[in-house]
Backbone as a ProteinNet text record, in pm:
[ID]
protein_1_A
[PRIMARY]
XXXXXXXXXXXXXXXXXXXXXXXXXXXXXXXXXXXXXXXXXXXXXXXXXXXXXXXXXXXXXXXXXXXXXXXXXXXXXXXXXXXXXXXXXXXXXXXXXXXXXXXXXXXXXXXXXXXXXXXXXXXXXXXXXXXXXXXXXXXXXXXXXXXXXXXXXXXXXXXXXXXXXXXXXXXXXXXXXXXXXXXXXXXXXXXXXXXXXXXXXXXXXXXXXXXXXXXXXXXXXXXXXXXXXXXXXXXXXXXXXXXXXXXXXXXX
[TERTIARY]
-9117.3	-9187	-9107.2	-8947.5	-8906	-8906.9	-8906.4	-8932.7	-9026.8	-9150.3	-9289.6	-9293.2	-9239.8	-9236.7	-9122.1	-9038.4	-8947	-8997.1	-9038.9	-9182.6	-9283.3	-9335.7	-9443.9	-9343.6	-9278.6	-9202.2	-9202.6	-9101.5	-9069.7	-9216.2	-9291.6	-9454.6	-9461.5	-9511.2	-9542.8	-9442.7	-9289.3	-9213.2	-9241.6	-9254.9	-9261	-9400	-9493.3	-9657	-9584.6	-9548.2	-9491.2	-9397.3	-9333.4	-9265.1	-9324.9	-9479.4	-9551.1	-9606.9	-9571.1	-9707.5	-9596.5	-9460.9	-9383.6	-9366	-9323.9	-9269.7	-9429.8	-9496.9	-9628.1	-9662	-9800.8	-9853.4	-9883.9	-9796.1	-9917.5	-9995	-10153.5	-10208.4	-10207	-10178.7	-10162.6	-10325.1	-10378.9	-10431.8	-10455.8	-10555.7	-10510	-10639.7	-10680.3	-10820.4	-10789.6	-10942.3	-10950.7	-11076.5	-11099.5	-11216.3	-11223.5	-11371	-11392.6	-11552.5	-11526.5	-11653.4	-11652.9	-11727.3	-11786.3	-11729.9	-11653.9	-11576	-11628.7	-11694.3	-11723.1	-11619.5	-11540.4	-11497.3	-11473.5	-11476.3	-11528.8	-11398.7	-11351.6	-11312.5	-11352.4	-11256	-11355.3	-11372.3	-11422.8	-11509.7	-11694.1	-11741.9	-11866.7	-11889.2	-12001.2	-12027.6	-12027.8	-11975.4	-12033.4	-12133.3	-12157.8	-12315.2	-12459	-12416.5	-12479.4	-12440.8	-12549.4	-12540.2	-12517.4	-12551.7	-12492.9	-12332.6	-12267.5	-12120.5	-12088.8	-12158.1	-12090	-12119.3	-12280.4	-12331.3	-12308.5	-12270.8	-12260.9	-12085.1	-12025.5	-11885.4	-11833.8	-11876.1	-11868.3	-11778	-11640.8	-11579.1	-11605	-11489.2	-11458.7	-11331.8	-11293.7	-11189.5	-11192.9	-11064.4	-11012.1	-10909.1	-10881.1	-10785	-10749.8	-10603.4	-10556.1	-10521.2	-10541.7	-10486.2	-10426	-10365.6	-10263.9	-10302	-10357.8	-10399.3	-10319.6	-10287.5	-10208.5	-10277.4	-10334.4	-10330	-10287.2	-10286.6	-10252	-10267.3	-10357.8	-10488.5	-10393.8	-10333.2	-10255.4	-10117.9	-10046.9	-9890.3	-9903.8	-9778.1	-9756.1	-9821.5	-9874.2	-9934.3	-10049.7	-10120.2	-10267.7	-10361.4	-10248.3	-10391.8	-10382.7	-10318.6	-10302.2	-10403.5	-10459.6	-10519.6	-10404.2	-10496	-10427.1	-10507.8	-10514.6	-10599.7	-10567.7	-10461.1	-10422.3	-10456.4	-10411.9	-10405.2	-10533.1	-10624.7	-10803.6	-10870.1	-10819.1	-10952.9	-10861	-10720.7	-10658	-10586.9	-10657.6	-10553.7	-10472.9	-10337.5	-10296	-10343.1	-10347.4	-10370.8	-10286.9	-10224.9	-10147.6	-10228.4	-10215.1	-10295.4	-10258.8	-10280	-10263.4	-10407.2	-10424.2	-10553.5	-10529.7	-10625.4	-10645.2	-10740.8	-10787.5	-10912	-10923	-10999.9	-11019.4	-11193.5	-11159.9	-11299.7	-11323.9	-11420.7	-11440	-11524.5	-11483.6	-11532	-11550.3	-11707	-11791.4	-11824	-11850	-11877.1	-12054.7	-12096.6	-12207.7	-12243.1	-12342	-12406.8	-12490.6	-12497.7	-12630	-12505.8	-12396.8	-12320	-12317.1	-12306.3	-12290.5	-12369.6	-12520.5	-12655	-12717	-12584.1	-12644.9	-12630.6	-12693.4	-12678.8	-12627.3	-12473.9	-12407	-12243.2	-12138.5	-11986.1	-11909.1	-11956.4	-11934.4	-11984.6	-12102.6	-12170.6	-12140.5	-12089.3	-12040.4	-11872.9	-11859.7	-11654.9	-11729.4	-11780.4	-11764.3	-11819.9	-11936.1	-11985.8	-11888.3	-11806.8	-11715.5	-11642.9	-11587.8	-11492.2	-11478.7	-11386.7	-11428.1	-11286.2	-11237.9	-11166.5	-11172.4	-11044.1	-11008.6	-10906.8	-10944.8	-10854.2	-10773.5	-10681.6	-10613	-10514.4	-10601.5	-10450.7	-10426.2	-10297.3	-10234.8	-10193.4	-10247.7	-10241.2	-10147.3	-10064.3	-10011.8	-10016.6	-10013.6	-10009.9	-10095.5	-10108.7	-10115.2	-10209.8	-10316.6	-10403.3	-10436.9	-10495.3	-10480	-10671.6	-10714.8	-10886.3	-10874	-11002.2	-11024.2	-11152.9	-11183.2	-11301.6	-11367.7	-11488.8	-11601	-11605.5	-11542.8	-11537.9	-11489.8	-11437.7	-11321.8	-11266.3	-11186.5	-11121.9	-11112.5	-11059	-11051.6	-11196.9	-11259.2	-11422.6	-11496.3	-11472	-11528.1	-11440.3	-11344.8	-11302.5	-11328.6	-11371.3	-11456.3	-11617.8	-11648.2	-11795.5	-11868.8	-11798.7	-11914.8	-11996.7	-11937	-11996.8	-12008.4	-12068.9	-12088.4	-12029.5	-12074.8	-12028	-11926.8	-11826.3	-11719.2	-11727.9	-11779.4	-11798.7	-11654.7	-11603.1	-11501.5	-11457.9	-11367.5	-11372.9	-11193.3	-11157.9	-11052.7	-10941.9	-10844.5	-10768.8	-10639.9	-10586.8	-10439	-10380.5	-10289.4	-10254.3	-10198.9	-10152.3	-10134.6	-10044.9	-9969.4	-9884.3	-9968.4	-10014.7	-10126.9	-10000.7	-10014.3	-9976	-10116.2	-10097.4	-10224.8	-10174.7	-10282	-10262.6	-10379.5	-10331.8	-10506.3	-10461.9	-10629.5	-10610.3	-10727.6	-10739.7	-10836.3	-10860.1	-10950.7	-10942.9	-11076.3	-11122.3	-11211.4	-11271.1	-11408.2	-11467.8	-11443.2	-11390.6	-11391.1	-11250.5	-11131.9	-10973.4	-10930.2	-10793	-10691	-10692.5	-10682.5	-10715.6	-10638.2	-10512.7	-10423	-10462.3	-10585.3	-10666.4	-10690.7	-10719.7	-10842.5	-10962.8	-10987.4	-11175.1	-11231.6	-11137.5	-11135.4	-11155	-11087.1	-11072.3	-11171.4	-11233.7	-11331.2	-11218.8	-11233	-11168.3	-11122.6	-11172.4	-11099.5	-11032.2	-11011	-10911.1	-10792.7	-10766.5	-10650	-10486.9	-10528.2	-10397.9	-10381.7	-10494.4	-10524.7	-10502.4	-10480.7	-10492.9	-10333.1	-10337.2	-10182.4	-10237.1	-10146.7	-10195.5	-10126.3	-9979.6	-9855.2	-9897.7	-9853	-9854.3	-9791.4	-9859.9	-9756.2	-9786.5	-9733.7	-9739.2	-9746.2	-9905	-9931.5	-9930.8	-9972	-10045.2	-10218.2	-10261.7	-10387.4	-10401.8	-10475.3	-10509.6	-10692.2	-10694	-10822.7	-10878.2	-11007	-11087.6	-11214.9	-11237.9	-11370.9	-11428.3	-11494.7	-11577.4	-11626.6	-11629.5	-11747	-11733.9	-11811.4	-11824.7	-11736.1	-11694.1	-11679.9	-11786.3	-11789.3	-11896.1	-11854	-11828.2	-11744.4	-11779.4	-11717.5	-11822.3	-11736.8	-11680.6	-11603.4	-11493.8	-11458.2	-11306.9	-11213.6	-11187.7	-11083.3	-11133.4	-11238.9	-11230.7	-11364.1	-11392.4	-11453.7	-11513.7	-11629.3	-11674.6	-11687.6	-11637.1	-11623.8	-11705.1	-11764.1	-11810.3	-11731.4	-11697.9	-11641.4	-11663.4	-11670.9	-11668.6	-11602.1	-11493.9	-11386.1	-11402	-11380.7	-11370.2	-11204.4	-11129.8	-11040.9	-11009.7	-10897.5	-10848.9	-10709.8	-10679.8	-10547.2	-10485.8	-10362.8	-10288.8	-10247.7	-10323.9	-10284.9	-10439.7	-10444.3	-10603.2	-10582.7	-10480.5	-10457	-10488.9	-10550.2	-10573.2	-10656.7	-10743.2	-10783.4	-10716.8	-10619.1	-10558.3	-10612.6	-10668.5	-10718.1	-10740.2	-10725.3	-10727.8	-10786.4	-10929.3	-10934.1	-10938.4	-10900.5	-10893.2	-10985	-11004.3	-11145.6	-11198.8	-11318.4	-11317	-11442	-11457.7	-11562.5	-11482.4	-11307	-11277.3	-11242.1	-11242.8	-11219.3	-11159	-11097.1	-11062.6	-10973.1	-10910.8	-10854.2	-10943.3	-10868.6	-11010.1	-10981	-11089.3	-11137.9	-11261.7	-11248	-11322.5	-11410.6	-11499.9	-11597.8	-11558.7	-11574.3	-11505	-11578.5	-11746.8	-11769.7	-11742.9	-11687.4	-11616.7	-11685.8	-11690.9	-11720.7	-11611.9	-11556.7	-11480.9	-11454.4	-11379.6	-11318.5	-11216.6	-11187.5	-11050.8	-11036.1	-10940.6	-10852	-10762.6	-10759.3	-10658.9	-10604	-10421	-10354.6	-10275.9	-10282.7	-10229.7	-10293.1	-10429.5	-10525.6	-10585.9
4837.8	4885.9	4998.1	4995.4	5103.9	5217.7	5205.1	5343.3	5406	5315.1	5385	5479.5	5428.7	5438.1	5602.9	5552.9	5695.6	5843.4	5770.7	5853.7	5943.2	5854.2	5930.2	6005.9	5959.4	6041	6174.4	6189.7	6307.6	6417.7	6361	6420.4	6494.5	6442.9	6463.8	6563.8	6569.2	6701	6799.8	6796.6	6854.3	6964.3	6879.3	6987.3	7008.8	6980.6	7051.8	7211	7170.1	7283.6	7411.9	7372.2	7500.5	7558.5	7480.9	7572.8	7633.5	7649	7773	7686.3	7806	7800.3	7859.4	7834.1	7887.1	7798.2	7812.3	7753.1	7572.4	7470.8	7397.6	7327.4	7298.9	7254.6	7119.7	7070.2	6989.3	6929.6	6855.5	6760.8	6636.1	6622	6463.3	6403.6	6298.1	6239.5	6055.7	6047.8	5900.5	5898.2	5762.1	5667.2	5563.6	5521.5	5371.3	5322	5193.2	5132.5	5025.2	4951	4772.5	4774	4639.7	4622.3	4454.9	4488.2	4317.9	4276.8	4178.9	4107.7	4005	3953.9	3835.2	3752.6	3656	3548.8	3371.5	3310.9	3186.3	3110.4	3176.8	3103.4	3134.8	3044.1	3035.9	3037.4	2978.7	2993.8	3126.7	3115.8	3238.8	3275.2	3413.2	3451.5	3452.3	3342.7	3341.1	3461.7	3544.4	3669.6	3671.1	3591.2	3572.3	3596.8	3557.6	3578.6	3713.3	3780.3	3899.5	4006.1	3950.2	4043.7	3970.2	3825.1	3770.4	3710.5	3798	3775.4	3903.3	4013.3	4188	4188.5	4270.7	4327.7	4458.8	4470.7	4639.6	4669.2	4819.1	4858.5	4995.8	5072.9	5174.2	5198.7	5360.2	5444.8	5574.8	5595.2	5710.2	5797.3	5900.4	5948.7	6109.4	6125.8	6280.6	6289	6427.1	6483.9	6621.2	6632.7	6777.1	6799.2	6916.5	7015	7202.6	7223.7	7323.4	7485	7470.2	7573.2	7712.4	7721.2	7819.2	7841.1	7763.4	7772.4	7843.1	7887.9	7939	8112	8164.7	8210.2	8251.8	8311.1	8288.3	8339.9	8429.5	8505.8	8446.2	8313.4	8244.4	8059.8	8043.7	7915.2	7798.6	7680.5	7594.2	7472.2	7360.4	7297	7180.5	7149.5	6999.7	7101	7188.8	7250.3	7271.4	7340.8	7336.3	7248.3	7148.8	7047.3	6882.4	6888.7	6732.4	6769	6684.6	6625.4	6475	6536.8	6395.4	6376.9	6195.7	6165	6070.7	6007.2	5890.3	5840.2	5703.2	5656.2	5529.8	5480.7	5311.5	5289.5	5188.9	5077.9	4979.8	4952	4809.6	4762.9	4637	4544	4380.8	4391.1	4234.1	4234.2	4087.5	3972.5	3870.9	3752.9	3678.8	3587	3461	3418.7	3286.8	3247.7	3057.9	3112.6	2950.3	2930.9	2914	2990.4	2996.4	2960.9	2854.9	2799.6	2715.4	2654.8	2551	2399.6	2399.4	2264.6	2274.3	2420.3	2397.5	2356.8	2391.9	2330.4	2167.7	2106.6	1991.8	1926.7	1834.9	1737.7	1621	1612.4	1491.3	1564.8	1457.3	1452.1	1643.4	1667.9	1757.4	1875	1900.4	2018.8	2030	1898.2	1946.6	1991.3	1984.8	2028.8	2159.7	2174.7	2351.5	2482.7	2346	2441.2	2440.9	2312.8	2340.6	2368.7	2465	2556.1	2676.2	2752.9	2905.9	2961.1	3122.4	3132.3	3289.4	3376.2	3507.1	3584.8	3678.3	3755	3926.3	3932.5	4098.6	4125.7	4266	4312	4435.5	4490.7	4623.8	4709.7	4778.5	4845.2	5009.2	5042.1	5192.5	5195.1	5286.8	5385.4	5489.9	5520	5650	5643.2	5762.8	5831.8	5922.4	5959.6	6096.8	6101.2	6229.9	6244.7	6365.4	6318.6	6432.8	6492.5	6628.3	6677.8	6734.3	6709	6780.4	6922.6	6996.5	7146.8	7201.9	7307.9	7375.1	7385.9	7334.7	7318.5	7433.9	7533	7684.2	7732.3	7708.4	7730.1	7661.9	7529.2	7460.1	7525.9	7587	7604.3	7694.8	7810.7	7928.6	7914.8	7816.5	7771.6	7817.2	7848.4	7834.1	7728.1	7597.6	7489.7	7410.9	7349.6	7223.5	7107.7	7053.8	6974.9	6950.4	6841.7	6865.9	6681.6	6626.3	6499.1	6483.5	6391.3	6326.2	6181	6151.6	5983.6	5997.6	5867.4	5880.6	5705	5720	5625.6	5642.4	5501.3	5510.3	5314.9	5274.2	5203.9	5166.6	5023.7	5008.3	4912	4890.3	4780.8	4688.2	4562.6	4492.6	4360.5	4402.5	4296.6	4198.7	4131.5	3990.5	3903.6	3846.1	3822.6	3660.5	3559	3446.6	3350.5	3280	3183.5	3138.5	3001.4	2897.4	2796.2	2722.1	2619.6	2554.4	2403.4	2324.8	2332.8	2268.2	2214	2058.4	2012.7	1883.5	1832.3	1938.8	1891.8	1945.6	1946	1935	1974.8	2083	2101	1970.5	1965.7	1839.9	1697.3	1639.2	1558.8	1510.1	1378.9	1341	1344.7	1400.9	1391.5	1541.2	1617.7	1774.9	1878.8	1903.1	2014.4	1964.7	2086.7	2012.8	1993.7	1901.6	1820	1946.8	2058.8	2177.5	2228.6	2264.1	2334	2277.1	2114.8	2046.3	2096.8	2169	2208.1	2379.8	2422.7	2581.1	2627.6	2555.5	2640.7	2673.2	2840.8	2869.8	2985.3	2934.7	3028	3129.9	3157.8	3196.1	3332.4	3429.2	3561.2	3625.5	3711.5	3780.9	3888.1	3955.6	4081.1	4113.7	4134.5	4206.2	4348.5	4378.4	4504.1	4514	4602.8	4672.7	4771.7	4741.9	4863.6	4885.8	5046.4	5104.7	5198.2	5206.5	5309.4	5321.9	5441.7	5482.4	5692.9	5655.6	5780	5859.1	5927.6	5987.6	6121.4	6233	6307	6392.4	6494.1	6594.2	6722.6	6702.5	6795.1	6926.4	7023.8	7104	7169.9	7141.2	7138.2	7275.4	7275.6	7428.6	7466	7568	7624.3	7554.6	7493.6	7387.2	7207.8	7174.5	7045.3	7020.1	6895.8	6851.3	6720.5	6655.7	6499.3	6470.9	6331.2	6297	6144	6067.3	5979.1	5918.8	5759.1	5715.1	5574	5527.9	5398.5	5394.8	5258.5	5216.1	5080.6	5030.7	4902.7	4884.7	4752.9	4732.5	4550.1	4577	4466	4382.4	4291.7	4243.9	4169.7	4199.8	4081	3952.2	3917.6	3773.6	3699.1	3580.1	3478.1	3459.4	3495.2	3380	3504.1	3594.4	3717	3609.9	3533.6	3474.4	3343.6	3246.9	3144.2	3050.4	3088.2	2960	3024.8	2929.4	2929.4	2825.1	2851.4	2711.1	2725.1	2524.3	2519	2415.7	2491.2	2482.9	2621.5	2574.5	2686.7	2784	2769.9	2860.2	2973.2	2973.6	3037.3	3113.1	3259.2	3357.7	3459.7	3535.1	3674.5	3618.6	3678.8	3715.6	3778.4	3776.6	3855.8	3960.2	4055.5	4158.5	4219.5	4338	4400.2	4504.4	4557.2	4691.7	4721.5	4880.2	4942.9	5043.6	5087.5	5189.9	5244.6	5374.6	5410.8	5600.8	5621.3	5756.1	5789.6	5936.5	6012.4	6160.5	6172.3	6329.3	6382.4	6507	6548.1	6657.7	6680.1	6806.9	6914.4	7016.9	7134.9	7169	7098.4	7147	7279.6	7351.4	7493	7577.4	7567.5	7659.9	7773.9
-2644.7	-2525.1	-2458.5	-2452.5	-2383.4	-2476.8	-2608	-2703.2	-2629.7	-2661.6	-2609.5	-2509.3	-2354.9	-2251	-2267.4	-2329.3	-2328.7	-2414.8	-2491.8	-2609.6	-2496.5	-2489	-2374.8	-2247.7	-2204.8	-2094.5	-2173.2	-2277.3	-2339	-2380.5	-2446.3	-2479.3	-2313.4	-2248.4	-2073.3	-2038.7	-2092.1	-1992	-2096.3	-2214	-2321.5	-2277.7	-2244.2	-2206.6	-2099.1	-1979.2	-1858.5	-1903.5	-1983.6	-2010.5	-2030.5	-2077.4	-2141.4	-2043.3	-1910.8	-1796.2	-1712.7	-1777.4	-1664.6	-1547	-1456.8	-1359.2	-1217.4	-1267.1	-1221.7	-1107	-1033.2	-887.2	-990.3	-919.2	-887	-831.1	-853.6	-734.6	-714.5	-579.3	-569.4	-457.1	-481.3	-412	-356.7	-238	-170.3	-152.7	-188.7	-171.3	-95.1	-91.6	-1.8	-73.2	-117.6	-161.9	-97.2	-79.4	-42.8	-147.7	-135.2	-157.6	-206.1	-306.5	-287.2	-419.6	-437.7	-550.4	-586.4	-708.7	-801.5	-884.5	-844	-976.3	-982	-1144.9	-1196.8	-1222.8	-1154.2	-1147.4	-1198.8	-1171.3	-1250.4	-1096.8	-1029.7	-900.6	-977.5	-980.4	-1033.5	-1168.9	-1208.1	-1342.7	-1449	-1547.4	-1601.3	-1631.1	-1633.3	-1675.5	-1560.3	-1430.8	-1315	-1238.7	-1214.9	-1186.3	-1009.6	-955.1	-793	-770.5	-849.6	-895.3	-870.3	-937.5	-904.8	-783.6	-758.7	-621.6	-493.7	-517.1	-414.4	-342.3	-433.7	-407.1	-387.6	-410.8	-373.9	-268.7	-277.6	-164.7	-162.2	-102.3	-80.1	-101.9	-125.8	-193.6	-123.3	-87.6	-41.5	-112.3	-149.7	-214.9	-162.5	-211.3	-136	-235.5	-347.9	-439.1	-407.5	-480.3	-517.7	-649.1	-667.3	-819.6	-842.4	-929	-951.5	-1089.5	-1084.6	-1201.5	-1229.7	-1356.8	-1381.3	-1461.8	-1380.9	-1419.8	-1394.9	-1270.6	-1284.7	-1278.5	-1390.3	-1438.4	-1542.4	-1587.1	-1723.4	-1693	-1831.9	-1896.9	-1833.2	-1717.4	-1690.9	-1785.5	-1901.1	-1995	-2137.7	-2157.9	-2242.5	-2237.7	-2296.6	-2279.3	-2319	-2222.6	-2306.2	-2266.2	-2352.6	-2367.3	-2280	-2246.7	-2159.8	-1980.7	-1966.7	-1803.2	-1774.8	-1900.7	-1833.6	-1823	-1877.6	-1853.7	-1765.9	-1797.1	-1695.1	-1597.8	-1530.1	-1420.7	-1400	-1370.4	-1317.1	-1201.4	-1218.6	-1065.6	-1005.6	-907.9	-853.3	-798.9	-755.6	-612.1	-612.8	-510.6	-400.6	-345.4	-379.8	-359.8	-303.3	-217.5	-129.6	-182.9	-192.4	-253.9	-135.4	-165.6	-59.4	-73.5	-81.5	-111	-80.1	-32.5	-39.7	-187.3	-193.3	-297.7	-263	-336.1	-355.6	-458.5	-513.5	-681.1	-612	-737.5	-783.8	-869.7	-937.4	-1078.8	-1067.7	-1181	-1198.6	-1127.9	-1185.7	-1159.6	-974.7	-918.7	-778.4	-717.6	-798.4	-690	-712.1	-780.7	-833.5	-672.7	-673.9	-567.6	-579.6	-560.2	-607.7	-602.9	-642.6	-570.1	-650	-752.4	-826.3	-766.5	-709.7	-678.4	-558.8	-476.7	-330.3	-313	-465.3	-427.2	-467.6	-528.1	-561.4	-444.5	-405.6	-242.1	-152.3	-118.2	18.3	-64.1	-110.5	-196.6	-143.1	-116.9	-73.6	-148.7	-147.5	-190.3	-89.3	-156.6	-78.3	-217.3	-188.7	-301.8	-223.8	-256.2	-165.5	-277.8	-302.3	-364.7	-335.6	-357.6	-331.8	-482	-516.4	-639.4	-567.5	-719.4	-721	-853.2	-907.7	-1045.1	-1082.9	-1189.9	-1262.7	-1366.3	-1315.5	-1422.9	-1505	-1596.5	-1630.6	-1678.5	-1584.3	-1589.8	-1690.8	-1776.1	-1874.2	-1837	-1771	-1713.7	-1853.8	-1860.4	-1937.9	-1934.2	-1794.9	-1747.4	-1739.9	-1774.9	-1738.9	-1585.3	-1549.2	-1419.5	-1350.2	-1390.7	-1365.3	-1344.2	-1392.4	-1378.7	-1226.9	-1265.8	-1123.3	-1048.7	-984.5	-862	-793.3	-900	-882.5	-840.7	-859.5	-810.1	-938.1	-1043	-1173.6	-1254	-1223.4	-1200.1	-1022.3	-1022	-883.6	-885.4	-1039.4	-1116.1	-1197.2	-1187.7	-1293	-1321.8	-1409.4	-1449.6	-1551.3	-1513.9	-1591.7	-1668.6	-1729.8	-1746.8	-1724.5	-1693.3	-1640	-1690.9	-1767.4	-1809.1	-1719.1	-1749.4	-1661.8	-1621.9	-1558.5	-1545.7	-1408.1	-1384.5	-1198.6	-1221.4	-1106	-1115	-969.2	-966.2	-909.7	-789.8	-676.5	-602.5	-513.7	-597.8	-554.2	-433	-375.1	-254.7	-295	-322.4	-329.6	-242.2	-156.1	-54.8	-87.2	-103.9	-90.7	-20.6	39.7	142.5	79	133.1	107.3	233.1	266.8	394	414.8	257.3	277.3	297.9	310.2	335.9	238	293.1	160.5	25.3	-62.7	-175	-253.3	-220.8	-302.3	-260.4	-169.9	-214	-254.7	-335.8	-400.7	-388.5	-477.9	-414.8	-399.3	-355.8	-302.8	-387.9	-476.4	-579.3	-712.3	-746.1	-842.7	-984.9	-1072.5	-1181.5	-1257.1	-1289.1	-1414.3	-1330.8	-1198.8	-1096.4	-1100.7	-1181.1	-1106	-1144.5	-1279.8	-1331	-1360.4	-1237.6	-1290.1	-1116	-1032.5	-923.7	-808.7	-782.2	-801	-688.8	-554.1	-456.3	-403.3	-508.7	-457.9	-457.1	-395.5	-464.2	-597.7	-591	-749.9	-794.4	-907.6	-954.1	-1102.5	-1156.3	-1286.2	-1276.7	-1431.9	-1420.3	-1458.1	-1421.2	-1463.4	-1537.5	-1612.2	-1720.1	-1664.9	-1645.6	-1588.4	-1690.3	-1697.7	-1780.5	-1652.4	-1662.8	-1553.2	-1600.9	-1498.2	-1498.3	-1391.5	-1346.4	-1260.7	-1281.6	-1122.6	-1100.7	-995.8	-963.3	-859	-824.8	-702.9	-628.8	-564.4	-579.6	-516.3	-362.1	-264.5	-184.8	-93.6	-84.6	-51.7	-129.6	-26.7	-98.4	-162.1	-18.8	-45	-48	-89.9	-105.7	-166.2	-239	-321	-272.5	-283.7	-298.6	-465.3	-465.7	-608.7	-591.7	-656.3	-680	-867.6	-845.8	-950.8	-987.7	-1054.7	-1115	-1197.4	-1232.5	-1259.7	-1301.8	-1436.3	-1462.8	-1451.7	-1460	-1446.5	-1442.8	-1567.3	-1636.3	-1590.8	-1539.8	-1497.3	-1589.7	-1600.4	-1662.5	-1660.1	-1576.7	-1529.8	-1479.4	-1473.1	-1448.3	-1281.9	-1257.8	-1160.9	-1016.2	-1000.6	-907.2	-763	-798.4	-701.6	-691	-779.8	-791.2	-834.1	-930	-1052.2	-1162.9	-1266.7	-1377.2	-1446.5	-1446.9	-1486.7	-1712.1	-1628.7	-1764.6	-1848.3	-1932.2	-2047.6	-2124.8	-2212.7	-2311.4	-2290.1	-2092.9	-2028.5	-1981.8	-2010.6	-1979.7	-2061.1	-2052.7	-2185.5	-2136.9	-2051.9	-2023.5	-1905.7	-1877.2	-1752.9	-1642.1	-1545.9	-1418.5	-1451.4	-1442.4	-1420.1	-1315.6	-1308	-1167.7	-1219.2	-1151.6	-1138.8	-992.3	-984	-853.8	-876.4	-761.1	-761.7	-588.6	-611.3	-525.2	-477.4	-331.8	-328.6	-225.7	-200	-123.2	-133.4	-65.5	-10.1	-50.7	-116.6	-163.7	-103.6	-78.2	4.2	-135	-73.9	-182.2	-92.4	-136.2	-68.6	-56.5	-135.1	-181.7	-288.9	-264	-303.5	-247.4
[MASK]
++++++++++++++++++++++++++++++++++++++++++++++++++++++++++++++++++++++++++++++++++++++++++++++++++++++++++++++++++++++++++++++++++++++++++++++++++++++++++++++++++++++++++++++++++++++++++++++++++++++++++++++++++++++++++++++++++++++++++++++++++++++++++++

């Protein structure tokens, strides 16, 4: 893993090297919007789960590209079309189990209703967007549009809290029976691995609206503090994050 990591470092100063000593641009954006993800609060496949547990999510990113380093009468294929990006994310949710077992009427369907749960996390890391457009192009207003897809990775500080209506999760009687050896409310720290997509709108000189959606994978089950255990469970949590905002050019 540290080869890798030192591998790629070197690749990354290696293309830096080729864009000179030239301008670069640096930018600053803010996103918000309604973030689904799928946890093992509710059944799988019960589609209330995911519309009915929906938070919200806010981001702060820095993008730099390099359209004009180096060479301006020389192309090059990584500076016209990527940008890096950084950014820090907030997420927060509420969560009830949803399914066929929750609406039963009887000792089972009432632990899962007085069940509630909470999820917060604090994300930072690094992307790299590959635009469909020539970058140098959109800024000139020769496109409006600059649609992209966008990979990268996060380091994920989780935040999970759960409570019953009926007491005590450590109880008897309280926690439904697959929770008993899966539920973990401590905080902690994975990573995320992200793949997404959207658009940029160019809306003046200096700044842009972008619209994005973002799936996103954690390394760990335990983001809301359970894990349950059985063979309904298959993935780790994961999220959908569609998100719209504002970007600024800071030295354009």
């Amino acid at each position: 893993m540290k080869r890798i990591r030192i591998s790629f470092l070197i690749v990354f100063l290696c293309l830096l090297s080729d864009f000179g000593y030239g301008q670069v641009l640096h930018e600053i954006g803010v996103t918000a919007g309604p973030l689904a993800i799928t946890t093992d609060y509710g059944q799988r496949g019960e589609f209330r789960n995911f519309y009915q547990n929906t938070g919200f999510g806010i981001g702060f990113q820095h993008y730099m590209n390099f359209v004009f380093t180096g060479n301006n009468n020389q192309t090059n294929y990584f500076k016209d079309f990527f940008r890096v990006r950084t950014e820090i994310d907030y997420f927060h949710t509420y969560l009830d189990h949803y399914g066929p077992i929750s609406y039963q009427n009887n000792p089972r369907g009432e632990m899962l209703r007085a069940m509630h749960g909470e999820a917060q996390l604090i994300e930072f890391g690094s992307q790299l967007e590959w635009h469909f457009t020539q970058i140098r192009e959109f800024l000139i207003f020769s496109y409006r549009f600059s649609p992209y897809v966008t990979v990268g990775a996060h380091l994920a500080y989780y935040m999970p809290d759960a409570y019953s209506d009926l007491g005590p999760l450590d109880r008897p009687g309280v926690l439904f029976p697959s929770f008993t050896d899966g539920l973990n409310l401590d905080n902690g720290i994975t990573y995320n691995l992200l793949f997404g997509g959207g658009t940029r709108y160019r809306l003046g000189r200096n700044s842009d609206l972008v619209a994005e959606i973002k799936w996103q994978y954690y390394g760990s089950d335990y983001i809301e503090g359970l894990d349950v255990q059985g063979p309904q469970n298959q993935s780790n949590d994961w999220s959908i994050w569609f998100n719209f905002g504002y970007i600024y050019y800071l030295n354009f």
